[in-house]
Rosetta silent file (secondary structure, phi, psi, omega in degrees, C-alpha in Angstrom):
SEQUENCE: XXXXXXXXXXXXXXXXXXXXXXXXXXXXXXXXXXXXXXXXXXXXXXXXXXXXXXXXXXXXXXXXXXXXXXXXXXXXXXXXXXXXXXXXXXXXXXXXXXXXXXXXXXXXXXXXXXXXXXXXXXXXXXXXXXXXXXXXXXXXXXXXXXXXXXXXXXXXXXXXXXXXXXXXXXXXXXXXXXXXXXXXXXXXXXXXXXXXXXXXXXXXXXXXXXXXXXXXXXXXXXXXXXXXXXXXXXXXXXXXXXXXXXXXXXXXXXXX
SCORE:     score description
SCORE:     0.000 S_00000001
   1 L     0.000  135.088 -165.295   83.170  110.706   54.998 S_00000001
   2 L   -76.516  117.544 -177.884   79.795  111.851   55.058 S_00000001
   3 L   119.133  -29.255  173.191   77.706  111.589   51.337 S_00000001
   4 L   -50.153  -49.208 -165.329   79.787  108.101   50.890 S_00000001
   5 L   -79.964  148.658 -147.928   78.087  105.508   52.409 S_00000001
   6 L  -125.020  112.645  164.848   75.167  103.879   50.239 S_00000001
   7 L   -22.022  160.860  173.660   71.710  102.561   51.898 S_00000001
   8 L  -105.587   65.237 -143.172   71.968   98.825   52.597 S_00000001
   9 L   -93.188 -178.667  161.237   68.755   96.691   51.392 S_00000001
  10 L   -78.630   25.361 -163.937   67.993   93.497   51.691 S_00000001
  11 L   -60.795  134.527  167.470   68.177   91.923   48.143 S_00000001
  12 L  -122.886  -11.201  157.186   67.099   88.090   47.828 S_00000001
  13 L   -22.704  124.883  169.413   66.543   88.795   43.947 S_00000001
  14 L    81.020  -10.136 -176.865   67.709   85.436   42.227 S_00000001
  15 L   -93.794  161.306  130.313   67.602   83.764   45.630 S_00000001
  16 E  -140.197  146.179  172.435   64.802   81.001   46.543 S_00000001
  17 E   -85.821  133.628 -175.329   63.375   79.579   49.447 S_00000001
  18 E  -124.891  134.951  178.428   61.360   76.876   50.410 S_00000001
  19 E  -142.053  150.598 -170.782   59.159   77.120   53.368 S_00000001
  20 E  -116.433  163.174 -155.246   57.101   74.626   55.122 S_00000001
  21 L    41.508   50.695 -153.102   53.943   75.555   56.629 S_00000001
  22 L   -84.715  -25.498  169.905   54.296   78.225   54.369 S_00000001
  23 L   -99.960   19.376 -179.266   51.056   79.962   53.780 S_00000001
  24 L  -141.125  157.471 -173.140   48.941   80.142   57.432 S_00000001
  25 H     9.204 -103.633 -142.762   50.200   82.451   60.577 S_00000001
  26 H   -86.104  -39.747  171.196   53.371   82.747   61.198 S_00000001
  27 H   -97.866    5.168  149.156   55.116   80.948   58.021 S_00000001
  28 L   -95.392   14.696  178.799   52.852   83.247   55.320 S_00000001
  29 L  -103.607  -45.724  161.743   54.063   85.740   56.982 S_00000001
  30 H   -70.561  -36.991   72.728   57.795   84.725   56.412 S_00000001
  31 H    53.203  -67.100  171.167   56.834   83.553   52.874 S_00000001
  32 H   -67.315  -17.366 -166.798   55.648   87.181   51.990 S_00000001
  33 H   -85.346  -52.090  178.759   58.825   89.133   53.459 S_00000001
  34 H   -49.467  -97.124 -153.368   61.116   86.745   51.658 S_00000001
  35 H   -31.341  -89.081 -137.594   58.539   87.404   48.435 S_00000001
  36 H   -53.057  -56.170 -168.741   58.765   90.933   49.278 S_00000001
  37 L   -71.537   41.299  137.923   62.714   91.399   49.376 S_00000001
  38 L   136.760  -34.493 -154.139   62.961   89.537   45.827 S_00000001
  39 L   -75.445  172.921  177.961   63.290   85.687   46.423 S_00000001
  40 E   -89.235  108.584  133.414   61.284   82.827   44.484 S_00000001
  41 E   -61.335  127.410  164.408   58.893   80.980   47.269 S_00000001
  42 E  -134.736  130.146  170.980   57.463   77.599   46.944 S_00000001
  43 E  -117.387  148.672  167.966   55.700   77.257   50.360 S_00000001
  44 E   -47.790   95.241  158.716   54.825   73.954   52.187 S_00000001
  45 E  -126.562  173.564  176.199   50.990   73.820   53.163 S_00000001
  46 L   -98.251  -62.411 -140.085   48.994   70.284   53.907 S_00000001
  47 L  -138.854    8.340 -146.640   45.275   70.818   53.659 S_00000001
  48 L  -119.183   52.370  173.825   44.224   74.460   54.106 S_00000001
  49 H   -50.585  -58.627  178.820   43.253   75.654   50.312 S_00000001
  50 H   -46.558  -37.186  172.629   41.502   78.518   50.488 S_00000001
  51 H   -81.603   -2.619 -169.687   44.843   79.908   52.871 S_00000001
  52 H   -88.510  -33.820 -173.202   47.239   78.663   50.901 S_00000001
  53 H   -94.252    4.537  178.305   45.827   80.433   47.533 S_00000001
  54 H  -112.092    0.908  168.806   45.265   83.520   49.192 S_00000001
  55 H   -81.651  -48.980  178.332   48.740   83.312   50.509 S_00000001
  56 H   -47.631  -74.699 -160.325   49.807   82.546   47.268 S_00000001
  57 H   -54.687  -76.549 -136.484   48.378   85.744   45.536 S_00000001
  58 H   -60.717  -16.220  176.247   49.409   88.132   48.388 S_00000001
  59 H   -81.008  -45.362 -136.307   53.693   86.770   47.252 S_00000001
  60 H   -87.643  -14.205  172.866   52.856   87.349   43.591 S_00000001
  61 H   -90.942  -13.575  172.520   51.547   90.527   44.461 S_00000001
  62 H  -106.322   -3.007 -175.014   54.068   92.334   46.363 S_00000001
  63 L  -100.703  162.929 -177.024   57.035   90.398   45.304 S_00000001
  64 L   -47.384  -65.267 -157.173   59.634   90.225   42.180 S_00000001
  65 L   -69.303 -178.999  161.170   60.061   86.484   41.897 S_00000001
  66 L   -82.679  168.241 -177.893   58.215   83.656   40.828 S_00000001
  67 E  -166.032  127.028 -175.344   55.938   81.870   43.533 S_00000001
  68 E  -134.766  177.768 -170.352   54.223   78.252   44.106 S_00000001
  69 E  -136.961  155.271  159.241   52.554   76.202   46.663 S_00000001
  70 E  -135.805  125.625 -170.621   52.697   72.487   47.292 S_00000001
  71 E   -85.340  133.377 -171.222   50.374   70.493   49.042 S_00000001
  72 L   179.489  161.611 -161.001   51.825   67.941   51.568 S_00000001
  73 L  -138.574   99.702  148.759   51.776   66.061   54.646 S_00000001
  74 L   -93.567   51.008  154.877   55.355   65.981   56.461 S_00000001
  75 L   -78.591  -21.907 -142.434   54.839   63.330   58.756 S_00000001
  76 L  -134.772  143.266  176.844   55.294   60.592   56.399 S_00000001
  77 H   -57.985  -49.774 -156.250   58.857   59.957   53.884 S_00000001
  78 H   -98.491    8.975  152.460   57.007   59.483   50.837 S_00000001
  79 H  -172.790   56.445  136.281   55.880   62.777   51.007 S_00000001
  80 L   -76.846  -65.562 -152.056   58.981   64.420   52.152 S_00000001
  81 H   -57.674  -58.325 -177.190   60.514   62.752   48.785 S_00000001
  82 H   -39.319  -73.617 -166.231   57.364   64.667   46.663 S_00000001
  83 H    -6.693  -68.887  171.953   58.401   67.694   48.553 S_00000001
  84 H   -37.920 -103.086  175.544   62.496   66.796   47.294 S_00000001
  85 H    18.728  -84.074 -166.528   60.652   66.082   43.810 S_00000001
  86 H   -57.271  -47.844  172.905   58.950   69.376   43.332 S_00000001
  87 H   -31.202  -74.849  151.414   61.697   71.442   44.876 S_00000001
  88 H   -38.407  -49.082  164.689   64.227   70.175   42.343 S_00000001
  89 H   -58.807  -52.865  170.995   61.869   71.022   39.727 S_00000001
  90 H   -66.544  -33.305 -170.622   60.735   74.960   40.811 S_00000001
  91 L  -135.006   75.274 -164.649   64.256   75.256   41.660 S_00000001
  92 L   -77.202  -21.259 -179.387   66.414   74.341   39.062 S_00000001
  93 L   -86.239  -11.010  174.763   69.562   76.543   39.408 S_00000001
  94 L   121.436  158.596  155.611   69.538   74.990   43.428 S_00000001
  95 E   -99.342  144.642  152.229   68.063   76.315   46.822 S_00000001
  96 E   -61.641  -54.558 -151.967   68.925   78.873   49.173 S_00000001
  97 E  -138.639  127.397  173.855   67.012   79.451   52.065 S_00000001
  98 E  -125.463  116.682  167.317   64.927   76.058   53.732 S_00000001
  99 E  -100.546  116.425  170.500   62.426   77.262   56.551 S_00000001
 100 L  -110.331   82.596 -177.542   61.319   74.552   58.613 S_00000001
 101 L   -82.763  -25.145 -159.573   58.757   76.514   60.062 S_00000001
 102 L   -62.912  141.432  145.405   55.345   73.798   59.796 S_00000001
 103 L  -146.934  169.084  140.690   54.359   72.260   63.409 S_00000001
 104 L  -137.514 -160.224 -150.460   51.861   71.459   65.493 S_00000001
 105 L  -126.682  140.389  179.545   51.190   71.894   69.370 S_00000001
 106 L  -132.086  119.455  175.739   50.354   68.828   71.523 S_00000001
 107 L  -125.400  146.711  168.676   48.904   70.112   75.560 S_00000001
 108 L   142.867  175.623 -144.763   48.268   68.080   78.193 S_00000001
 109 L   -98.782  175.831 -172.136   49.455   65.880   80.846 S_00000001
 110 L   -73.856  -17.818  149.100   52.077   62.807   80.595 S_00000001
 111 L   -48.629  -34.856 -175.426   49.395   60.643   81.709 S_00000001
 112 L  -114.395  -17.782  167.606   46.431   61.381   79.125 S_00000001
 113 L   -88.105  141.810 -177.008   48.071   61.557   75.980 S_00000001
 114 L   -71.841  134.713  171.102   48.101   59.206   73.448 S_00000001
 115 H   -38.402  -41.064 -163.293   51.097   57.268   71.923 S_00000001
 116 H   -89.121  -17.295 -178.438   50.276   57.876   68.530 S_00000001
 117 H   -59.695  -54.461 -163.642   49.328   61.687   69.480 S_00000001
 118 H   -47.358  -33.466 -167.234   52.825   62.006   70.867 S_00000001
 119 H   -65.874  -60.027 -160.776   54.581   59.864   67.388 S_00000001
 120 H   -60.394  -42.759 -172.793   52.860   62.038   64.730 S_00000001
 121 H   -63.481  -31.410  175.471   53.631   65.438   66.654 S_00000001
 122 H   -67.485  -57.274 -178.265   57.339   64.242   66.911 S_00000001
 123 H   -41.526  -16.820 -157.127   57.260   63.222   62.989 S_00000001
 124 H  -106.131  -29.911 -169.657   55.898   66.495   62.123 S_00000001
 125 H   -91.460  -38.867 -178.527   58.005   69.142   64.403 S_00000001
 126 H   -95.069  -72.443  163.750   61.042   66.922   64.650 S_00000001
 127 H   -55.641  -10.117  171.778   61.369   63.976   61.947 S_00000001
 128 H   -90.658  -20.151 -179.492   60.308   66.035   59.260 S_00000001
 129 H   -60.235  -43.202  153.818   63.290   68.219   60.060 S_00000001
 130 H   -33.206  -58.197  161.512   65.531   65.540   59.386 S_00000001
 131 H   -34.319  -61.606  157.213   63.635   64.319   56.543 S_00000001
 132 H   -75.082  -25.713  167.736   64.052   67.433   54.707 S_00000001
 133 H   -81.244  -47.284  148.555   67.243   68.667   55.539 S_00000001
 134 H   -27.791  -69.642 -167.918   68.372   65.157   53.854 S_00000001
 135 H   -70.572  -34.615 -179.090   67.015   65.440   50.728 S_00000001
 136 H  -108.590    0.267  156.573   67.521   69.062   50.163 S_00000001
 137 H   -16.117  -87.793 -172.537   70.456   69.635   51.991 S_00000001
 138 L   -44.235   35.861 -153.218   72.330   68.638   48.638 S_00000001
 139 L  -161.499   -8.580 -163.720   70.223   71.159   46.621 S_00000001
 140 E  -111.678  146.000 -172.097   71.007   74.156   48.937 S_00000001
 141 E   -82.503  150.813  178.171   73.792   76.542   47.339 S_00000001
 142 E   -64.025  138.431 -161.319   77.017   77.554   49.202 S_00000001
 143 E    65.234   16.517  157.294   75.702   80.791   51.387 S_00000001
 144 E   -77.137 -138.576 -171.024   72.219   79.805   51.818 S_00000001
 145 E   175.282  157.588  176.259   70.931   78.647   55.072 S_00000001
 146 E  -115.330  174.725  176.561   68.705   76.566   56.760 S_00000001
 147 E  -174.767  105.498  159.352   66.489   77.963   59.518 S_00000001
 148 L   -84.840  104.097 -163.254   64.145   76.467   62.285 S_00000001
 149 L   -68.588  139.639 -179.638   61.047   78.239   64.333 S_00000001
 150 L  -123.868 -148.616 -175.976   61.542   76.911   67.544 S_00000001
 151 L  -166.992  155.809  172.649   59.344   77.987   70.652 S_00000001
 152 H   -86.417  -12.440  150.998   60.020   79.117   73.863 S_00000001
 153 H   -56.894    9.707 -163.320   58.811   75.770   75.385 S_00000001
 154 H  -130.160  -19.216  156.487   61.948   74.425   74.218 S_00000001
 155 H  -108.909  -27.571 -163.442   63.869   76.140   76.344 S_00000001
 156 L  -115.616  151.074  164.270   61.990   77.095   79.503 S_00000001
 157 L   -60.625  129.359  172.363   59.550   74.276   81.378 S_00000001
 158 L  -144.989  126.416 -174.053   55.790   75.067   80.842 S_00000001
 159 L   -65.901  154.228  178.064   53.109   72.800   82.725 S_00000001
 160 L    65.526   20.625 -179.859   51.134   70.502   80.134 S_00000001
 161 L  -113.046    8.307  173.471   54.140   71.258   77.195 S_00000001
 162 H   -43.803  -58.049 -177.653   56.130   68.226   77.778 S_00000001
 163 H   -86.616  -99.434 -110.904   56.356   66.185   74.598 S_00000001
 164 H   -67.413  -40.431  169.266   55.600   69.688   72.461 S_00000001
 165 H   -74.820  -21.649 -168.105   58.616   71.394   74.359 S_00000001
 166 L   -94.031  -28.011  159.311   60.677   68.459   74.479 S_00000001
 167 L   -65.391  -37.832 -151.735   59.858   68.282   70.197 S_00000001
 168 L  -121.021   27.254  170.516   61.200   71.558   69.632 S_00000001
 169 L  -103.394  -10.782 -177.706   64.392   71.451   72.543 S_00000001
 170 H   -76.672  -50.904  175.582   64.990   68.322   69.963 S_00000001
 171 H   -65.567  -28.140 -171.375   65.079   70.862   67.343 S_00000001
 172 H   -73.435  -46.548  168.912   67.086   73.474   68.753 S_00000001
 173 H   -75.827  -30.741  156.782   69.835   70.823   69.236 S_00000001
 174 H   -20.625  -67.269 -143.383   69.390   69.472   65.422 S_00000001
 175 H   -79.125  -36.023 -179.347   69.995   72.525   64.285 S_00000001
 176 H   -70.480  -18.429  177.013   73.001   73.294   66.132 S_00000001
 177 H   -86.363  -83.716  167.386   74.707   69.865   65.331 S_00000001
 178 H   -27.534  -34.514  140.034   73.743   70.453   62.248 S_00000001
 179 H   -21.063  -71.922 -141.087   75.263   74.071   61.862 S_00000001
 180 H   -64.806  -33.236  172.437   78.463   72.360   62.733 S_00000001
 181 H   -76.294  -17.849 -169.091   77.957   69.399   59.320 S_00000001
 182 H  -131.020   -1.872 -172.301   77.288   71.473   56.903 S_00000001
 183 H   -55.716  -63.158 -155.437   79.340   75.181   57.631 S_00000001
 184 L   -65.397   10.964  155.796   82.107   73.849   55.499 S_00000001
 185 L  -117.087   26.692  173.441   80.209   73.851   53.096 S_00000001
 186 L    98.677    2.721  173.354   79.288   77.184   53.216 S_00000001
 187 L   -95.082  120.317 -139.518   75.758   76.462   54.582 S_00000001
 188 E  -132.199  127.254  172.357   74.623   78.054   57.826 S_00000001
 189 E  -111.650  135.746 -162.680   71.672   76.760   60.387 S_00000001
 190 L  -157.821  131.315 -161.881   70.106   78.833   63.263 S_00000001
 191 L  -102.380  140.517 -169.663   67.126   78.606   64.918 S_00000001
 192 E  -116.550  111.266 -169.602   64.353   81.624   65.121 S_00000001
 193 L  -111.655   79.331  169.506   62.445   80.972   68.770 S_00000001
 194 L   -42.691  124.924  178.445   59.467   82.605   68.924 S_00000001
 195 L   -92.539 -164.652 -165.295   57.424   83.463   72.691 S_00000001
 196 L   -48.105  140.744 -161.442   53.933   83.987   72.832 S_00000001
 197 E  -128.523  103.501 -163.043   52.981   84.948   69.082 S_00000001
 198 L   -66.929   76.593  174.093   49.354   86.580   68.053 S_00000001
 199 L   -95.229    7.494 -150.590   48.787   84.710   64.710 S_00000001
 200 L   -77.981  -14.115  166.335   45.160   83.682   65.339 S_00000001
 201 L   -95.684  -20.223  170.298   43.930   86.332   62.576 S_00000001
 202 L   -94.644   58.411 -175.955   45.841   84.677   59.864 S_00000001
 203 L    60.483   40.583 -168.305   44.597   81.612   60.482 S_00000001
 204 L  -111.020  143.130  146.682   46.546   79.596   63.092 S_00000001
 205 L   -86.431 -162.872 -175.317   45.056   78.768   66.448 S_00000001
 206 L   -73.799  136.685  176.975   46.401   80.073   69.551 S_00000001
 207 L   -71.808  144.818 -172.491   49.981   79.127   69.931 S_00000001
 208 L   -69.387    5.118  174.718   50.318   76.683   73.126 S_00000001
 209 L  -146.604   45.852  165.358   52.427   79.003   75.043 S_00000001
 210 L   -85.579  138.860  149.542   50.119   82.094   74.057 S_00000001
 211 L   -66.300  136.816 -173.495   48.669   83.357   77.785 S_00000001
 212 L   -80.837   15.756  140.155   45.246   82.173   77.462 S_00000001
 213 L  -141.586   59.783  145.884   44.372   85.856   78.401 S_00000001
 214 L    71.008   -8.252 -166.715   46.124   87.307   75.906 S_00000001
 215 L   -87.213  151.609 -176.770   48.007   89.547   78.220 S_00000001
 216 L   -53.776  145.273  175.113   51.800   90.707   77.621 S_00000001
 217 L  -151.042   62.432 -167.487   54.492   88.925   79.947 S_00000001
 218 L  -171.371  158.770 -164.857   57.683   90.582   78.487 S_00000001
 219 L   -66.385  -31.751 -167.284   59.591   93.666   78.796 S_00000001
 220 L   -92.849  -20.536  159.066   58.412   95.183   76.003 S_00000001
 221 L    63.614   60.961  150.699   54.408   94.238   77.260 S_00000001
 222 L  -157.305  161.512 -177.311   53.203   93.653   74.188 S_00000001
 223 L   -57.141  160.029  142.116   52.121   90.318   72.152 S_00000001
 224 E   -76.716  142.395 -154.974   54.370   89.334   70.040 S_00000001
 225 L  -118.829  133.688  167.497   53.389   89.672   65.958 S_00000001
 226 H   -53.890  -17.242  177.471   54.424   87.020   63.004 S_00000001
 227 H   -95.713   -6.582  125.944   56.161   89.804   61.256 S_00000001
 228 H    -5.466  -77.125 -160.835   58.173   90.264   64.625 S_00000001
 229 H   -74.696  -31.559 -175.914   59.436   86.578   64.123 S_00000001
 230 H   -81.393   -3.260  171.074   59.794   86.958   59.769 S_00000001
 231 H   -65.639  -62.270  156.855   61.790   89.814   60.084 S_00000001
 232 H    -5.754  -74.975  167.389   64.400   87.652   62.073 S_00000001
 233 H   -32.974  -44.422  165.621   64.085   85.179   59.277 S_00000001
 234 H   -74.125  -17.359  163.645   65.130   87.715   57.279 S_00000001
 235 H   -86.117  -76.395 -165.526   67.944   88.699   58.578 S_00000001
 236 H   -40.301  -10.857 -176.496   69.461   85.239   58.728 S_00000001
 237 L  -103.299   -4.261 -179.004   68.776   84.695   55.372 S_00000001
 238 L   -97.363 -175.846 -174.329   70.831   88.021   54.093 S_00000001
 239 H   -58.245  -50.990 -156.101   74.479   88.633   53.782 S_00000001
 240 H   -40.012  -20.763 -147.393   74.074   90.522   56.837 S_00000001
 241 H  -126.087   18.597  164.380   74.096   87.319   58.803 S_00000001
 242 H   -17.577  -52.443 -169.239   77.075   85.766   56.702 S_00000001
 243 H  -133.538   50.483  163.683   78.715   84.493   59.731 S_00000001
 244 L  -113.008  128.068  167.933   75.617   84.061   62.103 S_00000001
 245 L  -172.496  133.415 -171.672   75.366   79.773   62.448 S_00000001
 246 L    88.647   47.339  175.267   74.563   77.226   65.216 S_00000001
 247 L  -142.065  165.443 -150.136   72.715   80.012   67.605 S_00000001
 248 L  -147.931   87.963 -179.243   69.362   79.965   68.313 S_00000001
 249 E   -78.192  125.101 -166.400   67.218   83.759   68.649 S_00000001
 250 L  -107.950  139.491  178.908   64.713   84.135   70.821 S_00000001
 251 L  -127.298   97.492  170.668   62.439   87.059   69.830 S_00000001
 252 L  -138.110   52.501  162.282   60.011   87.235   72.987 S_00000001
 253 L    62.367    9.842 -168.097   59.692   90.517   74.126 S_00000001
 254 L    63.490   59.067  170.701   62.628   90.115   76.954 S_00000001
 255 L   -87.814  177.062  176.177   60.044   87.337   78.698 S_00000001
 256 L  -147.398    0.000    0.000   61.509   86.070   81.563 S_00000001
């Protein structure tokens, strides 16, 4: 009946979230929308102060909640465990929402890259996922979620993206195995797979499967934007998306 029906928001008031690589391109960008609809953020960053505290401000100013930062390097266990540490601490009533958004991009051919490049980019896009969804797994509340940026290299073949697509087709199945371990307990994992993504003014470089001239390759023939991909994020983390878990969204323009 028409005059019944009630707007819907988005409340995350009382919720919080932890996001890694939480304050530069793509993850401040999820970091403020979560801030903005209500929740308590403690974002991930390693080394990148000046973004991290201007990241920082930009939660406490449009959002509800409380908001922190933690400095960290997830390549390495013993500071995944800080991570764990701190987590527990900011977020004493439990977590909600775990973004494992931080990577980085490794191009080039199977021939020229180094063993140790290839180790640390798997610890950081792949072994940290692990890393963290152990320790805070047990810390996340029934109806949160976990939720991984993935890439479109992870599904489709792109020359010189072999070990960086082959880290995050590792993730895509993670998460979906994972989905399957943890639903009964009311926790739901889904992966958000960005295509080419313009974050380069808030302080990212060019994403490896950006066209290096910039031009649109997608139905909608336009770049894709980080608030494009945190919107996503955003849905999966509300009620709306109750019983969205093990699927993996690609928001790339309809590329083909």
């Amino acid at each position: 009946m028409a005059g019944s029906y009630q707007l819907i928001p988005i409340d995350l008031q009382g919720k919080t979230a932890l996001i890694t690589g939480g304050t530069r391109g793509i993850g401040r960008v999820i970091s403020r929308k979560l801030a903005q609809a209500g929740a308590d953020t403690l974002a991930v960053y390693r080394d990148n102060e000046e973004s991290a505290f201007s990241s920082l401000d930009e939660r406490r100013a449009v959002g509800t909640g409380s908001h922190a930062n933690f400095q960290a390097d997830i390549a390495t266990q013993d500071q995944i465990d800080l991570i764990v540490q701190a987590a527990s601490a900011e977020f004493d009533r439990g977590l909600d929402f775990l973004i494992l958004n931080a990577g980085i991009g490794l191009k080039g051919s199977v021939t020229d890259i180094e063993p140790a490049a290839w180790r640390r980019m798997f610890d950081i896009n792949l072994g940290s996922a692990f890393l963290l969804c152990r320790g805070l797994v047990p810390l996340i509340r029934r109806g949160g979620c976990i939720v991984g940026i993935g890439s479109g290299s992870g599904h489709d073949p792109i020359p010189g993206l072999a070990f960086y697509g082959a880290s995050k087709a590792g993730l895509n199945m993670f998460m979906a195995d994972l989905a399957q371990e943890i639903g009964p307990k009311g926790i739901r994992a889904n992966i958000v797979s960005p295509g080419s993504t313009d974050s380069a003014n808030l302080g990212d470089s060019p994403s490896p499967t950006m066209p290096q001239d910039g031009s649109p390759n997608n139905a909608l023939r336009r770049k894709g934007l980080p608030d494009d991909v945190a919107g996503v994020v955003l849905f999966l983390c509300s009620d709306l998306a109750g019983f969205v878990t093990g699927q993996t969204i690609r928001v790339n323009g309809g590329a083909i």
